[in-house]
C-alpha positions in Angstrom: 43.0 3.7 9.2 42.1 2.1 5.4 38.9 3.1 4.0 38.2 -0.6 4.9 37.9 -0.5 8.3 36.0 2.7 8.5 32.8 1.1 7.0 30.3 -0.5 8.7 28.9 -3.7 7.9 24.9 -4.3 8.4 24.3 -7.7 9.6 20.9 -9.3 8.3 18.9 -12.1 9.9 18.2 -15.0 7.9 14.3 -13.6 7.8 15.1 -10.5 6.5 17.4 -12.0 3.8 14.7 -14.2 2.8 12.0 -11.5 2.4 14.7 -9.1 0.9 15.1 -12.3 -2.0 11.7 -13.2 -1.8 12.3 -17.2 -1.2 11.1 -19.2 2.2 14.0 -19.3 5.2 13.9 -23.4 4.2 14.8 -22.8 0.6 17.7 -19.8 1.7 19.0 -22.6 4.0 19.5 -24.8 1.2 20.7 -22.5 -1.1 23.5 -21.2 1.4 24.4 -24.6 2.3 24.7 -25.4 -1.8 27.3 -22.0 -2.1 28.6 -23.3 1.5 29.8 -26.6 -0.2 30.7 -24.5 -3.2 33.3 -22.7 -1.3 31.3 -19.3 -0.5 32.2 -18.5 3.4 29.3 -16.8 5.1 29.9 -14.8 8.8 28.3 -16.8 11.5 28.3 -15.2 15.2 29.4 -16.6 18.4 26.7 -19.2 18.2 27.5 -19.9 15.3 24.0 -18.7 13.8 24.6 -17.4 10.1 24.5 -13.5 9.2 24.3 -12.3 6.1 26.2 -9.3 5.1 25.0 -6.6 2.3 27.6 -8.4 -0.4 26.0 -12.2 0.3 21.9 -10.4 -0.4 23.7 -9.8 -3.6 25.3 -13.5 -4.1 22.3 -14.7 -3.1 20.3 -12.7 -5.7 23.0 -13.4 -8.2 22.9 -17.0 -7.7 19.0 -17.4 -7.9 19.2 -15.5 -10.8 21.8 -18.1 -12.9 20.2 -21.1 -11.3 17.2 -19.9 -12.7 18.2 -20.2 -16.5 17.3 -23.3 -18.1 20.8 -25.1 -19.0 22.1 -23.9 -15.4 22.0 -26.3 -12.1 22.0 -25.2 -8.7 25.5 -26.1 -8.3 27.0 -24.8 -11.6 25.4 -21.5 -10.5 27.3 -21.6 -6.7 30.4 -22.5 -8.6 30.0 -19.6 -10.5 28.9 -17.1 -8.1 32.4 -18.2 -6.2 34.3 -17.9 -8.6 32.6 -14.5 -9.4 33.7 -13.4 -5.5 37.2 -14.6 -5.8 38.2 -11.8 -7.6 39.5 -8.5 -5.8 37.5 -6.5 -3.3 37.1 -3.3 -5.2 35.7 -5.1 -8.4 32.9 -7.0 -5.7 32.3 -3.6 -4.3 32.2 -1.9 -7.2 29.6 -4.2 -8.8 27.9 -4.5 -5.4 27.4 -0.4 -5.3 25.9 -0.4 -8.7 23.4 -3.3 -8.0 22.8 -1.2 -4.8 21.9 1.6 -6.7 19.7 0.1 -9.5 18.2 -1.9 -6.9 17.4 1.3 -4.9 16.5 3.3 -8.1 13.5 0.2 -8.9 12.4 0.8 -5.3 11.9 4.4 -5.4 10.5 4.3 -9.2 8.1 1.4 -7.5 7.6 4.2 -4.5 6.6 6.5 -7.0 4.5 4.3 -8.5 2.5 3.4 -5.7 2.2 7.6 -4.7 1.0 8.2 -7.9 -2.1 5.6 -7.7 -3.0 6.7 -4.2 -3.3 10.2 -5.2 -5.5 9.0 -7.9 -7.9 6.8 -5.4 -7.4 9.5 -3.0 -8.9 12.3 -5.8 -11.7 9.8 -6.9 -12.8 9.4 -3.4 -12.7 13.5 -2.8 -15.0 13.5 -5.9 -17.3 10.9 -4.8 -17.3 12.7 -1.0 -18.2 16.1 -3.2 -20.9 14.3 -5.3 -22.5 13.0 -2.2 -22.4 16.5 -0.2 -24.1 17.7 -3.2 -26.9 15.2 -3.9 -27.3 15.6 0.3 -27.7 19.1 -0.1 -30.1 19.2 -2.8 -32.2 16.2 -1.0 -32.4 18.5 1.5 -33.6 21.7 0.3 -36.4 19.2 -1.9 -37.2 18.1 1.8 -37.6 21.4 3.3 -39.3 22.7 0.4 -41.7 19.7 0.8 -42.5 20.3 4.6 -43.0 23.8 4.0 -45.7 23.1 1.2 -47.2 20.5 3.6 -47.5 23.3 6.3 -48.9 25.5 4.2 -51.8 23.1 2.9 -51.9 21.8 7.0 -52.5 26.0 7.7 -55.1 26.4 4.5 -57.3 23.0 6.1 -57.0 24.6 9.5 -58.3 28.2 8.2 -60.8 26.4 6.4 -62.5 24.1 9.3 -61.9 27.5 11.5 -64.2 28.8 8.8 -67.1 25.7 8.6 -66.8 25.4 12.5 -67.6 29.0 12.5 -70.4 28.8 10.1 -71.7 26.0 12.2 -71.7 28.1 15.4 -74.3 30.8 14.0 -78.1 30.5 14.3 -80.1 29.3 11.3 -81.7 32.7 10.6 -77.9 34.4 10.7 -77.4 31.7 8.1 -80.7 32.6 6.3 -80.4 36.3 5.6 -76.1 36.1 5.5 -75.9 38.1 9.2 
């Protein structure tokens, strides 16, 4: 067996290709049918539906990219991309592995990226949580301290009408001579 026919080939749906390139399934149809009429030859299966193997992502992506200069029309840049693809298979796969790679290298340096800032958010909102377990805790305690002064004062006013209630109850002449 060649090293050919030991790979295997991921096939894509025309939605994934289009989110993997970033353009509308209307505007991937019209750019395969341009490379189509060019001469590229996309796989179709027994339905004859389209699917897109890892090496036509990167035509695709190539062929945005030179339509996409200013002097370049959509059909200069699927003449190019097949003639690109024309040449032999360990050139395309060659290229394709190292497009692979600094395509997966973006990703993960884009991964990173993103870890990094929600580690940040996620320390910020640790030290908001902490700030607000603190200014809880002091409320607190300035609560209890306040209900305990309150029963204090409640227990002094109760002492004191014990005290006039009592003085009250005795007999004007107790009152008189202090008895």
């Amino acid at each position: 067996m060649t090293e050919k026919e030991n790979t295997i080939e991921i096939l894509y749906s025309p939605a994934e290709v289009s989110d993997t390139i970033k353009v509308k399934e209307s505007t991937l149809r019209k750019y395969v049918n341009i490379l189509e009429s060019a001469g590229y030859i996309f796989s179709k299966n027994n339905r004859g539906h389209r699917q897109y193997k890892d090496n036509d992502v990167i035509a695709l992506k190539r062929f945005i990219a030179a339509s996409e200069r200013p002097d370049m029309t959509l059909e200069t840049a699927a003449e190019q991309i097949v003639a690109m693809y024309d040449m032999s298979d360990m050139t395309l796969t060659d290229t394709t592995d190292i497009t692979l790679h600094k395509q997966h290298s973006k990703d993960i340096s884009d991964l990173k990226e993103i870890v990094e800032n929600q580690n940040k958010v996620i320390q910020e909102l640790i030290k908001r949580l902490e700030d607000r377990d603190r200014y809880a805790a002091e409320r607190d305690k300035k609560l209890l301290d306040g209900i305990k002064q309150i029963q204090e004062q409640k227990q002094e006013l109760l002492q004191i009408a014990a005290a006039n209630e009592e003085e009250k109850n005795k007999g004007f002449w107790s009152r008189v001579f202090g008895k």
